[in-house]
VOFIMI-236948 format. One record per residue (C-alpha): x, y, z; residue number from 0; residue in three letters. Coordinates in Angstrom, 1 decimal. Last residue first. Example, Ala and Ser with C-alpha at 12.3 -4.5 7.8 and 13.67 -1.06 7.14 Angstrom:
# VOFIMI-236948
+--------+--------+--------+------+------+
:     xx :     yy :     zz : resi : resn :
+--------+--------+--------+------+------+
:   13.7 :   -1.1 :    7.1 :    1 :  SER :
:   12.3 :   -4.5 :    7.8 :    0 :  ALA :
+--------+--------+--------+------+------+
# end
This chain:
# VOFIMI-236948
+--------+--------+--------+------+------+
:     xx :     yy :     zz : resi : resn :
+--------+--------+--------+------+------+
:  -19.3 :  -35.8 :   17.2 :  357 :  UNK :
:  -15.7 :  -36.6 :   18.4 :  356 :  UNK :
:  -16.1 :  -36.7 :   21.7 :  355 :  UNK :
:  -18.0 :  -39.8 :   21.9 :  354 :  UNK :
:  -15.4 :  -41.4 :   19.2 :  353 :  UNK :
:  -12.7 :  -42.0 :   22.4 :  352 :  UNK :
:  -15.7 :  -44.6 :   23.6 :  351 :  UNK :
:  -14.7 :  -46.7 :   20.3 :  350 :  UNK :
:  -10.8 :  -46.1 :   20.8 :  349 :  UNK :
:  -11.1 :  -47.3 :   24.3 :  348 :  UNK :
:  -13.2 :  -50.4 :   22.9 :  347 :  UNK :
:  -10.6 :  -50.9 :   20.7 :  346 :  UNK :
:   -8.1 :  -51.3 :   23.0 :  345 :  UNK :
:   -9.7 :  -53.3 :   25.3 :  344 :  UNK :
:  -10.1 :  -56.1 :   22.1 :  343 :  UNK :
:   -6.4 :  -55.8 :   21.5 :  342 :  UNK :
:   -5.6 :  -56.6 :   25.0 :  341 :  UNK :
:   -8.2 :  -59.5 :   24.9 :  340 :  UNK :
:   -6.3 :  -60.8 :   21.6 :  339 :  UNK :
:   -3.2 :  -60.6 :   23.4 :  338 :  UNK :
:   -4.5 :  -62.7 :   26.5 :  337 :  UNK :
:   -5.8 :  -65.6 :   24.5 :  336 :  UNK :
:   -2.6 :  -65.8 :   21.6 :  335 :  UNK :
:   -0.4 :  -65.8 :   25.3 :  334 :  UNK :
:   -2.9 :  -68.8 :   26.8 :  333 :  UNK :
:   -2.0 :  -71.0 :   23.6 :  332 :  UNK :
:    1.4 :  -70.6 :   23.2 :  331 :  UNK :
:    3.0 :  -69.0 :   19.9 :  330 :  UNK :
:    4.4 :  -71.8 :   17.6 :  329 :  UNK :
:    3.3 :  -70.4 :   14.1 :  328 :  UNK :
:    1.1 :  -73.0 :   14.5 :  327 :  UNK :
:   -1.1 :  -71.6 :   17.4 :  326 :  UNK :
:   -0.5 :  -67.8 :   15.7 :  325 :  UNK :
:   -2.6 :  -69.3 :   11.9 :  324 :  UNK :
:   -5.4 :  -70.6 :   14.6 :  323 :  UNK :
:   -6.0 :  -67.2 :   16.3 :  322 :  UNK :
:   -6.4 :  -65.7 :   12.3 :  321 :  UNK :
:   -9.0 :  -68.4 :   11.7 :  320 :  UNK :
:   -8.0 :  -70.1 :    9.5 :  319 :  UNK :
:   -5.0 :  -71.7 :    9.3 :  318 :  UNK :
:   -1.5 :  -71.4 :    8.1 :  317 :  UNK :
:   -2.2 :  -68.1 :    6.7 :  316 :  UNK :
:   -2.3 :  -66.7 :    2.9 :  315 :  UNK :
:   -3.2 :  -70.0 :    1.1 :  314 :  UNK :
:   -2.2 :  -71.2 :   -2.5 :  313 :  UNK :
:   -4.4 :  -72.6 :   -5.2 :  312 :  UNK :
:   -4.6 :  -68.9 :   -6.5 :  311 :  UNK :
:   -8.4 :  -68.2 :   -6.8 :  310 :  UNK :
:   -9.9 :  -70.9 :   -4.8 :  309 :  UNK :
:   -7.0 :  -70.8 :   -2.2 :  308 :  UNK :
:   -6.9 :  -67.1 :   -1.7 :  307 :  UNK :
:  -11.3 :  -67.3 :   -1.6 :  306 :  UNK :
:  -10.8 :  -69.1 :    1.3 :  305 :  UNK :
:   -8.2 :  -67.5 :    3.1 :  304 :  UNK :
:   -9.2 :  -64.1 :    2.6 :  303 :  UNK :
:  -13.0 :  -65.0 :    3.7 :  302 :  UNK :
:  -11.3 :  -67.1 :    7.0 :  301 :  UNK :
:   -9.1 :  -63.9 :    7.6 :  300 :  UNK :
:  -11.8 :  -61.4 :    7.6 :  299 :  UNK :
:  -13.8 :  -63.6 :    9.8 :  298 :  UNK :
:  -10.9 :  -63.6 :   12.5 :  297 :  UNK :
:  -10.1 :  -59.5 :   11.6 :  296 :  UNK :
:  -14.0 :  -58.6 :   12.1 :  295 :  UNK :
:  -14.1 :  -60.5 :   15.3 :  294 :  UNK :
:  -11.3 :  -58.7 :   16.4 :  293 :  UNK :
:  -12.5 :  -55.5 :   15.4 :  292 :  UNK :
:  -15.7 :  -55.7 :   17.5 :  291 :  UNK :
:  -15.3 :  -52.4 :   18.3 :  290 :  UNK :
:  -14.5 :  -50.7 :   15.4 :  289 :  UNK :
:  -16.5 :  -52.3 :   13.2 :  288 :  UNK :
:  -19.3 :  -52.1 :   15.4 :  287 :  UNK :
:  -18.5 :  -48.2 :   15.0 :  286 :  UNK :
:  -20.7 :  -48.6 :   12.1 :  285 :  UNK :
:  -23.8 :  -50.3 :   13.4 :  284 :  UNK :
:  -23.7 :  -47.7 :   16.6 :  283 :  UNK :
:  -27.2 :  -46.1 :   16.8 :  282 :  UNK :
:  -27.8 :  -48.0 :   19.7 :  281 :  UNK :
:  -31.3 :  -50.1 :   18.9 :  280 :  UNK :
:  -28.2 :  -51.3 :   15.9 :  279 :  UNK :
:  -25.4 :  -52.2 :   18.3 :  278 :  UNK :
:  -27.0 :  -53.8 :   20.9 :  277 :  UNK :
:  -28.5 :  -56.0 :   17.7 :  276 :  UNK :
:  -25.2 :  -57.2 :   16.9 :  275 :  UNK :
:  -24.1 :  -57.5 :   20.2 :  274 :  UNK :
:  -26.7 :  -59.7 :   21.2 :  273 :  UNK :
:  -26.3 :  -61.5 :   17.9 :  272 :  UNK :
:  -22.6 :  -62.5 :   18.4 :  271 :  UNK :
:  -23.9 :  -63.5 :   21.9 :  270 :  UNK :
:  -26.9 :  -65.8 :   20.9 :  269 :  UNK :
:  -24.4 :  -67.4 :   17.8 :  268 :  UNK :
:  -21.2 :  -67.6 :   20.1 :  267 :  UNK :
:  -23.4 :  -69.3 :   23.1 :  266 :  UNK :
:  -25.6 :  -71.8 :   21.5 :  265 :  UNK :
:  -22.6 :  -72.6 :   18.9 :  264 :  UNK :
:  -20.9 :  -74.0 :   21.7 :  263 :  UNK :
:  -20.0 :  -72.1 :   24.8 :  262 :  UNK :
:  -17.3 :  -74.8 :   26.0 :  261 :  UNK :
:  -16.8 :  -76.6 :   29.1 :  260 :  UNK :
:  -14.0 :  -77.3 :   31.2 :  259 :  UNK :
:  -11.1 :  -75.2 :   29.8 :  258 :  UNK :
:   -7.5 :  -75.3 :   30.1 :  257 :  UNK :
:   -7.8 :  -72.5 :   29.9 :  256 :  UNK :
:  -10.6 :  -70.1 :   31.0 :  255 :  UNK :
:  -13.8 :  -71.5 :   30.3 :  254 :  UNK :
:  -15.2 :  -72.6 :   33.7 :  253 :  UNK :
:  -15.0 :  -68.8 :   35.6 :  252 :  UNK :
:  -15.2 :  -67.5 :   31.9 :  251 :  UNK :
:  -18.8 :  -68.5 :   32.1 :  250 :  UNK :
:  -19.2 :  -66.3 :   35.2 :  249 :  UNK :
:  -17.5 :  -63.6 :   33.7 :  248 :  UNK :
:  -20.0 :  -64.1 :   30.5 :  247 :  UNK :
:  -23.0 :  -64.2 :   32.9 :  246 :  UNK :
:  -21.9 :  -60.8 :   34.5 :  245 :  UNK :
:  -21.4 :  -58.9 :   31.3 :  244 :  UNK :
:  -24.9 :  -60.8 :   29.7 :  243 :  UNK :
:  -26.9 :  -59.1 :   32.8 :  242 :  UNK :
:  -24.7 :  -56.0 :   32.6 :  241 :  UNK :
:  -26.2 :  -55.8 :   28.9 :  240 :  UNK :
:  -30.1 :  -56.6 :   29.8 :  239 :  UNK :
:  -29.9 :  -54.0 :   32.8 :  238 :  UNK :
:  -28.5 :  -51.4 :   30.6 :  237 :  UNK :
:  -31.1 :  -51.9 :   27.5 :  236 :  UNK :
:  -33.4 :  -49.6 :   29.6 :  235 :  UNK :
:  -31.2 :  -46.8 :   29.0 :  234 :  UNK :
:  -32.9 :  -47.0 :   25.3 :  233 :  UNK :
:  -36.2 :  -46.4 :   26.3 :  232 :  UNK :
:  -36.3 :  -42.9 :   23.9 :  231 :  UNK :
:  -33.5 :  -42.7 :   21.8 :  230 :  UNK :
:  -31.5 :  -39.6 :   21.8 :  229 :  UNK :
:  -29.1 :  -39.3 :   18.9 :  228 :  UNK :
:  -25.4 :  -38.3 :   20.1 :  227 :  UNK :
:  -24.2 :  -35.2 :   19.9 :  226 :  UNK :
:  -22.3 :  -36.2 :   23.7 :  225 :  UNK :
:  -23.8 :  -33.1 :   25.6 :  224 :  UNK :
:  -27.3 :  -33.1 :   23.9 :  223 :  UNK :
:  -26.9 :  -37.6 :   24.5 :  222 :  UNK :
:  -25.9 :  -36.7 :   28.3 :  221 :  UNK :
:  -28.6 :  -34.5 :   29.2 :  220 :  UNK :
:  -31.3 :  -36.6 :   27.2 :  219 :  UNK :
:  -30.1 :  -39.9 :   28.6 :  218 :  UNK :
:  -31.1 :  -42.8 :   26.9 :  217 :  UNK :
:  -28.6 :  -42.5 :   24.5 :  216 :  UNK :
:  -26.2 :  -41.9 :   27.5 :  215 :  UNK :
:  -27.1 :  -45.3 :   29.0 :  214 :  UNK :
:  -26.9 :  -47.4 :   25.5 :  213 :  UNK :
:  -23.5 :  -45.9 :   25.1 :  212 :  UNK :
:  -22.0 :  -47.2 :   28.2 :  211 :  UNK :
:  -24.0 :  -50.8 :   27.7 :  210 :  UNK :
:  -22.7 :  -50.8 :   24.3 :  209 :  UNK :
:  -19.1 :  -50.5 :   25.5 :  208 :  UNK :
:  -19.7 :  -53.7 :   28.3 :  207 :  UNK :
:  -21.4 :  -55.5 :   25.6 :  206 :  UNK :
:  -18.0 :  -54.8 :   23.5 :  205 :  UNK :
:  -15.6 :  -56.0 :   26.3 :  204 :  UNK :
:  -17.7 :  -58.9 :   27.4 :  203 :  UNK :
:  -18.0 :  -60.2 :   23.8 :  202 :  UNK :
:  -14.1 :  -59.8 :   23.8 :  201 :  UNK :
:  -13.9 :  -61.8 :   26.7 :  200 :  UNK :
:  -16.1 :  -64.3 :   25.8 :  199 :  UNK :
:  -14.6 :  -65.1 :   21.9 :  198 :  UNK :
:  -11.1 :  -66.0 :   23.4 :  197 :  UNK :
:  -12.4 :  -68.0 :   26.7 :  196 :  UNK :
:  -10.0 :  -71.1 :   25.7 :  195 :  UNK :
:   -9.9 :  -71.0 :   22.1 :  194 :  UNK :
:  -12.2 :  -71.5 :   19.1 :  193 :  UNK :
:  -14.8 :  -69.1 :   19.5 :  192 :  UNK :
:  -13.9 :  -66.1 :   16.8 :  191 :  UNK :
:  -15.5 :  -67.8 :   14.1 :  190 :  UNK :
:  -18.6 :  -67.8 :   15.9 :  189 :  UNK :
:  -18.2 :  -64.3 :   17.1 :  188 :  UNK :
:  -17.8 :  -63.5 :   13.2 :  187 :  UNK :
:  -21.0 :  -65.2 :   12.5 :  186 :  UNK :
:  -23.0 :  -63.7 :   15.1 :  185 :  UNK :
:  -21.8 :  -60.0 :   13.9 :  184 :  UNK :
:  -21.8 :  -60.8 :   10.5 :  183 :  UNK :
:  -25.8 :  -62.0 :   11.4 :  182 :  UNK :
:  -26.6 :  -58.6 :   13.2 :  181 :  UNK :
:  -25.1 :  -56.1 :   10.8 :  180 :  UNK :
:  -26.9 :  -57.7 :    7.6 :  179 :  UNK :
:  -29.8 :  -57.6 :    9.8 :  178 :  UNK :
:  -28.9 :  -53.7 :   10.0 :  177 :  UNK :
:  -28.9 :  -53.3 :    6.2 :  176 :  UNK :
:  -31.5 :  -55.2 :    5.2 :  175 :  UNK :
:  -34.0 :  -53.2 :    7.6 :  174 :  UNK :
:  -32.1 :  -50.0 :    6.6 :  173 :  UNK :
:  -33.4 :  -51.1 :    2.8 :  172 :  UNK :
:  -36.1 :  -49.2 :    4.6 :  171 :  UNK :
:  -35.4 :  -46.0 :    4.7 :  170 :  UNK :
:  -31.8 :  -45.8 :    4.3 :  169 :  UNK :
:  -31.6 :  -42.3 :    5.6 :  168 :  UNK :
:  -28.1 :  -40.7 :    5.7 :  167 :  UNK :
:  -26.4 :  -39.1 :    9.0 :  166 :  UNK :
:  -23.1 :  -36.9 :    8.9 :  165 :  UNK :
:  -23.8 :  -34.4 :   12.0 :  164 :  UNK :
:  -20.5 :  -34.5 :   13.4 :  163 :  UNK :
:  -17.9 :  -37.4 :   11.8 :  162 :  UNK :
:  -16.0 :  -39.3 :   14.3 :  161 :  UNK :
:  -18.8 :  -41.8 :   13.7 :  160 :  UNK :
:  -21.0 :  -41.8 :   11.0 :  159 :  UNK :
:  -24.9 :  -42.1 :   12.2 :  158 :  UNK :
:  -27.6 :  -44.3 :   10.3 :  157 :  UNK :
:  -31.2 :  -43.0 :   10.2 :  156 :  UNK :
:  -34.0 :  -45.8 :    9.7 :  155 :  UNK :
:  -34.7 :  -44.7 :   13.3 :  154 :  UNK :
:  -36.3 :  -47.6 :   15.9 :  153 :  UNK :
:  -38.9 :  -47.5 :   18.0 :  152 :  UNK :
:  -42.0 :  -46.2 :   15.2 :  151 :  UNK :
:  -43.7 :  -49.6 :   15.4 :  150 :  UNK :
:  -42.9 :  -49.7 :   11.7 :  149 :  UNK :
:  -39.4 :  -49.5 :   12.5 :  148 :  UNK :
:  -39.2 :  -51.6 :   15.9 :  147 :  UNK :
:  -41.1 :  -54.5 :   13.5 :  146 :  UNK :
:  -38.9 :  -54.5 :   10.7 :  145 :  UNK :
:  -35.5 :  -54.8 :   12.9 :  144 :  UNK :
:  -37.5 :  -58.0 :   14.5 :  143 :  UNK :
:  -38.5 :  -59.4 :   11.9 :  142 :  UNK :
:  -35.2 :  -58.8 :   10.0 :  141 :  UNK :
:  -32.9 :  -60.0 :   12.6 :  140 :  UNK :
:  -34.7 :  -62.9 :   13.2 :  139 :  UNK :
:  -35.3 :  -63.9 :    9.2 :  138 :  UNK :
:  -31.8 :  -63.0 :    8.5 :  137 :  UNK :
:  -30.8 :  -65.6 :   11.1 :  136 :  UNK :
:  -33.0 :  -68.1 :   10.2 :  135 :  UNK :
:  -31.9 :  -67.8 :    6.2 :  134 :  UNK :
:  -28.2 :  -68.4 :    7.4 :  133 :  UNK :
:  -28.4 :  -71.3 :    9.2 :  132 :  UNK :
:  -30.2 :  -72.8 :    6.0 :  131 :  UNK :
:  -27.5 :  -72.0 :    4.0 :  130 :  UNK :
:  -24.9 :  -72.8 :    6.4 :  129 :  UNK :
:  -26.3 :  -76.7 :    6.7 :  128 :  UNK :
:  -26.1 :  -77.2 :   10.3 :  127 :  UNK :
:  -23.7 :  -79.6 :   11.8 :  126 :  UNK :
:  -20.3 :  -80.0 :    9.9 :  125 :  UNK :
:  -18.4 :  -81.6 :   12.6 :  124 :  UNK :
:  -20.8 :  -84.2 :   12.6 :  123 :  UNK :
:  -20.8 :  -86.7 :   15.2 :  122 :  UNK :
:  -25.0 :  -87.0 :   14.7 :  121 :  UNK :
:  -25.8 :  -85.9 :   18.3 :  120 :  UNK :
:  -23.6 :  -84.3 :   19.4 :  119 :  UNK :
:  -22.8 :  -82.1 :   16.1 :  118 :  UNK :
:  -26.5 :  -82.4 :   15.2 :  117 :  UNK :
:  -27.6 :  -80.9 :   18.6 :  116 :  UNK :
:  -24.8 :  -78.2 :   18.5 :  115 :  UNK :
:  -26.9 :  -76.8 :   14.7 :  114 :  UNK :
:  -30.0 :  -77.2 :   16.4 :  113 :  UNK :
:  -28.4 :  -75.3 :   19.5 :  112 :  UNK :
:  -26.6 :  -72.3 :   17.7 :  111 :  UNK :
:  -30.3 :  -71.7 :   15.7 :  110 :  UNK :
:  -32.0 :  -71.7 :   19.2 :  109 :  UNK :
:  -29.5 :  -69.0 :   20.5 :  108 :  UNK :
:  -30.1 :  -67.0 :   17.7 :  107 :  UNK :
:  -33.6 :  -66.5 :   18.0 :  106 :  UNK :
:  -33.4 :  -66.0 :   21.6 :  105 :  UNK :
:  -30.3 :  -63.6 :   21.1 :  104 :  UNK :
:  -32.7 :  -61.8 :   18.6 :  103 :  UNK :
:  -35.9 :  -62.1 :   20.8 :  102 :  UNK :
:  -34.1 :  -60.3 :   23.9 :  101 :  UNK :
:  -32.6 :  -57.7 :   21.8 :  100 :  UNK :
:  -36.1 :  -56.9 :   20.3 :   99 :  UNK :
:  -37.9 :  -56.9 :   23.8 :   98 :  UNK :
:  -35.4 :  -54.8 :   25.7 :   97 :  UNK :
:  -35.9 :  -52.1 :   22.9 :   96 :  UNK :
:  -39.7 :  -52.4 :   23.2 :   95 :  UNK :
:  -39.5 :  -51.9 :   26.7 :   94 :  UNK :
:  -42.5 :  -54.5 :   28.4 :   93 :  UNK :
:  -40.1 :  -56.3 :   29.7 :   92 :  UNK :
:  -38.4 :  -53.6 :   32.1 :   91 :  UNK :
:  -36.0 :  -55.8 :   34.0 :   90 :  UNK :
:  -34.8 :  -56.1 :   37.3 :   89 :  UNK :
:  -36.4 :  -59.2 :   38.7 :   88 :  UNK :
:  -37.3 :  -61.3 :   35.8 :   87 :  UNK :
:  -34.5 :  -60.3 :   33.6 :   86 :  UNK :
:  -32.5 :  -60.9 :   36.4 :   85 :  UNK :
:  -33.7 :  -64.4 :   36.7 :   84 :  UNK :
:  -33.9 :  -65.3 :   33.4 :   83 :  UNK :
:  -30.5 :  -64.2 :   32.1 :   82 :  UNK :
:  -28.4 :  -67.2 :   34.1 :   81 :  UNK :
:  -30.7 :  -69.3 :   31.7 :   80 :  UNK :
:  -28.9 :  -68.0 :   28.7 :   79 :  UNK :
:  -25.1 :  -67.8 :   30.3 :   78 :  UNK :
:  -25.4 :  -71.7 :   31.2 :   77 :  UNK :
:  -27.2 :  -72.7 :   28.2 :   76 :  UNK :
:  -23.4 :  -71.3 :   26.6 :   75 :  UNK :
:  -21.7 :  -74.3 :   27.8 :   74 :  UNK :
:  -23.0 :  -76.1 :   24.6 :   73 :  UNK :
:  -19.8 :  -77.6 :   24.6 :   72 :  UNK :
:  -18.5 :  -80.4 :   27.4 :   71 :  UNK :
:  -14.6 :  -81.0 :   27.2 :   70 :  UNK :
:  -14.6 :  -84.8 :   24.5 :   69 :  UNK :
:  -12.2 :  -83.8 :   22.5 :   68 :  UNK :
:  -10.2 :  -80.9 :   23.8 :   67 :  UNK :
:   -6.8 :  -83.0 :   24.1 :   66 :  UNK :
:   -6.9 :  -83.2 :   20.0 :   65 :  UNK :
:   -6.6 :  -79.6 :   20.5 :   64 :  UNK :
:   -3.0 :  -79.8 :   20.2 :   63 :  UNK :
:   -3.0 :  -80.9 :   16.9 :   62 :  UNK :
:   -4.5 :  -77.9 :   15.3 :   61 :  UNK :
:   -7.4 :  -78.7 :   13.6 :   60 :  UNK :
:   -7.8 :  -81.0 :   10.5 :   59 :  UNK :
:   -9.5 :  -83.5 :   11.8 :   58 :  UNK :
:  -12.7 :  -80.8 :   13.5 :   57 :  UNK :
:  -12.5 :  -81.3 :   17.0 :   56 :  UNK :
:  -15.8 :  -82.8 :   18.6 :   55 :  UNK :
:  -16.8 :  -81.0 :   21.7 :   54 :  UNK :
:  -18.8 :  -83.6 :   24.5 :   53 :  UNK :
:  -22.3 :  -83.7 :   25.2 :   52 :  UNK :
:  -22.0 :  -87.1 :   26.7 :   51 :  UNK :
:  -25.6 :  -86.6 :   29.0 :   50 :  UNK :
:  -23.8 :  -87.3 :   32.0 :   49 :  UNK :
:  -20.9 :  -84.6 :   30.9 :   48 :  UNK :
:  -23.5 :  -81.8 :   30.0 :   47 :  UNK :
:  -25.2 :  -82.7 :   33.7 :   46 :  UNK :
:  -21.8 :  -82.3 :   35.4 :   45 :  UNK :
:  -20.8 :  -79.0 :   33.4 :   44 :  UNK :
:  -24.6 :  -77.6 :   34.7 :   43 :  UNK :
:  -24.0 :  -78.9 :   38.0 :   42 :  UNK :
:  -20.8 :  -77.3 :   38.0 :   41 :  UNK :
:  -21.8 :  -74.0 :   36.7 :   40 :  UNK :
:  -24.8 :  -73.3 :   38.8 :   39 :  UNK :
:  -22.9 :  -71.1 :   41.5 :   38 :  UNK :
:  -20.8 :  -69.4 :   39.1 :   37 :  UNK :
:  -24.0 :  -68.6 :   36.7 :   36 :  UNK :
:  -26.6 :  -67.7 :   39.2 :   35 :  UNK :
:  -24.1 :  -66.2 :   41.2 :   34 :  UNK :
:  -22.9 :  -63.7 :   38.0 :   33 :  UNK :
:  -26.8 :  -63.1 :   37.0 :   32 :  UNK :
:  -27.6 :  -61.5 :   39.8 :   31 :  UNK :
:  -25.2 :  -59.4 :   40.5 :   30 :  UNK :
:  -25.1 :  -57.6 :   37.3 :   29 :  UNK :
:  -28.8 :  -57.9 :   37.6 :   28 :  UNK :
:  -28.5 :  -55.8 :   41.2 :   27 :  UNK :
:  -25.9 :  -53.6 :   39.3 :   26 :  UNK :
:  -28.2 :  -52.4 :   36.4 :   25 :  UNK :
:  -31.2 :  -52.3 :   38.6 :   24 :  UNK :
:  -29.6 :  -49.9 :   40.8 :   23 :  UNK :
:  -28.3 :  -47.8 :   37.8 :   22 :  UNK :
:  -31.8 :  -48.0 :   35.9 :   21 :  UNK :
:  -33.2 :  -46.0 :   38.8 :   20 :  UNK :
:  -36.8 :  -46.6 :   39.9 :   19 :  UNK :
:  -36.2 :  -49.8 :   42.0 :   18 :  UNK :
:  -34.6 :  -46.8 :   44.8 :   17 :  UNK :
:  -38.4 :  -45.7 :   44.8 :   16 :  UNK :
:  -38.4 :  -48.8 :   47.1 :   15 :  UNK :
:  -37.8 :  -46.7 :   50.0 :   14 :  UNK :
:  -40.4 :  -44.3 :   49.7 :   13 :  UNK :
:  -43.2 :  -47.3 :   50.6 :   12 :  UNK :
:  -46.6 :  -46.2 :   49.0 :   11 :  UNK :
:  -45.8 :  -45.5 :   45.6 :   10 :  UNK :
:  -42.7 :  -47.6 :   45.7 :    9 :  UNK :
:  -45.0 :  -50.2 :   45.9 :    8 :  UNK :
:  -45.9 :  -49.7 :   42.2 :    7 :  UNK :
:  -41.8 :  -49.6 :   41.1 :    6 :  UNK :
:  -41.9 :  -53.2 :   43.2 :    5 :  UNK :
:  -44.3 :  -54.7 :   41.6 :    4 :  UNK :
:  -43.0 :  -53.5 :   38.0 :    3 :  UNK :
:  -39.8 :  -54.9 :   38.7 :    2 :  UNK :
:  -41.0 :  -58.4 :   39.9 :    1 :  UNK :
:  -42.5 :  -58.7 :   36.3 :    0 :  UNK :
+--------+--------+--------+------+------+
# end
């Protein structure tokens, strides 16, 4: 692309050897992609409201989000196509790594917007059937996991944080394993999206984590100093993740409350699979718990709910989702928001704090 024009200039024309460094490119597609998105927002929003793609709120919601029906959804297009144009400028392409992440939140992204399009389209809360949501997403996440292991890009070896030198080889049931990873990830995000810019932040948070790690992985100075698993190409995932960090701020520009569009399933389910995957070509599947805690809590809370109500007839929270259980419990709206992005700073600290502890 652009990127690789520019690197063969650079032969000729010192100053554009500056295209060399991942850091430049990192912060021009940072750039980038937050004025494509904040300048493109309101014609996007307007064109989702022309075309009536409007959120439907499920009947046995929260009252006050009987006000949402009708905000535009499928507000996550908006983040997606504010990735082409850095990824076209800034990006290595032909990275392997950049190539599997970029397929997964593809993948994902087109499974979030059949199941959106028979929302809209068909009125039903419902949309996809979860079984055959599912099956796509497995089938993403394991093509692509498959193919980086038999291409030789990706290690079957899984890394314990805060432990030094504790590694296991799945082989590859790893493939199972880490697809496993990838579609909680999506799913949990999805759960997580159900207040004003509650899911984004958080996503920005951990993408903005993985981006740090990513750069020292790829770093053979700073992965020796760190005890951290070199992997080769790996800093070229930076670009990518500031690309998504600067999209999802640009999204939160139009999503903070009171919102005026939503990210949709197109959005939560690309995202959630972005950091799935960012976590896996990273070496980080476990400390995903860690650091995407809160989306772990939210979908731990729907499973507890559920199968409390099955078993016992009786339910643990109000509502599920956890966010949903504080909204009737009388807490405001824009305060259950804010704490859940303090929590998910937090976390990220501790995450990072585990660097030191290999």
């Amino acid at each position: 692309m652009v990127y690789h024009w520019l690197v063969e200039l650079s032969d000729s024309v010192s100053a554009f050897n500056v295209f060399r460094y991942i850091t430049f490119r990192t912060f021009a597609s940072f750039v980038t992609a937050f004025l494509v998105c904040w300048l493109w927002g309101p014609h996007f929003i307007r064109r989702l409201v022309r075309k009536q793609v409007g959120q439907l709120v499920r009947d046995d919601g929260p009252e006050s989000h009987l006000k949402k029906q009708g905000t535009p959804t499928m507000g996550g297009g908006l983040i997606l196509l504010s990735l082409f144009f850095p990824a076209v400028l800034w990006m290595n392409l032909f990275n392997p790594l950049v190539l599997g992440a970029s397929f997964v939140t593809l993948g994902f992204a087109a499974i979030g917007y059949w199941d959106d399009n028979l929302k809209v389209v068909k009125k039903n809360t419902k949309g996809l059937s979860g079984r055959i949501r599912l099956l796509g997403e497995f089938l993403v996440s394991g093509v692509v996991v498959w193919y980086l292991v038999y291409q030789g890009d990706l290690s079957t070896v899984l890394h314990v944080p805060f432990l030094k030198n504790v590694t296991f080889d799945l082989g590859w049931f790893y493939v199972l394993f880490s697809s496993f990873v990838i579609v909680g990830c999506a799913n949990a995000v999805n759960l997580t999206d159900g207040l004003d810019g509650l899911a984004i932040v958080p996503i920005i948070v951990c993408v903005f984590t993985l981006l740090l790690l990513a750069y020292v992985a790829g770093h053979s100075e700073f992965a020796a100093y760190l005890n951290i698993p070199l992997i080769k190409g790996a800093g070229e995932l930076a670009p990518l993740a500031a690309a998504v960090i600067a999209a999802g701020l640009g999204f939160l520009w139009y999503n903070s409350h009171p919102a005026q569009v939503f990210m949709g399933d197109v959005g939560s389910l690309s995202l959630g699979g972005f950091v799935g995957i960012m976590s896996v070509l990273t070496k980080n599947e476990i400390l995903l718990a860690l650091l995407g805690g809160i989306f772990v809590v939210e979908a731990l809370s729907v499973i507890t709910q559920v199968a409390s109500f099955k078993l016992t007839g009786k339910r643990i929270f109000k509502m599920a989702p956890l966010h949903h259980h504080f909204e009737l419990k009388g807490i405001d709206e824009p305060k259950i928001i804010v704490r859940f992005w303090i929590v998910a700073i937090l976390l990220a600290v501790l995450s990072l704090a585990t660097l030191k502890l290999r």
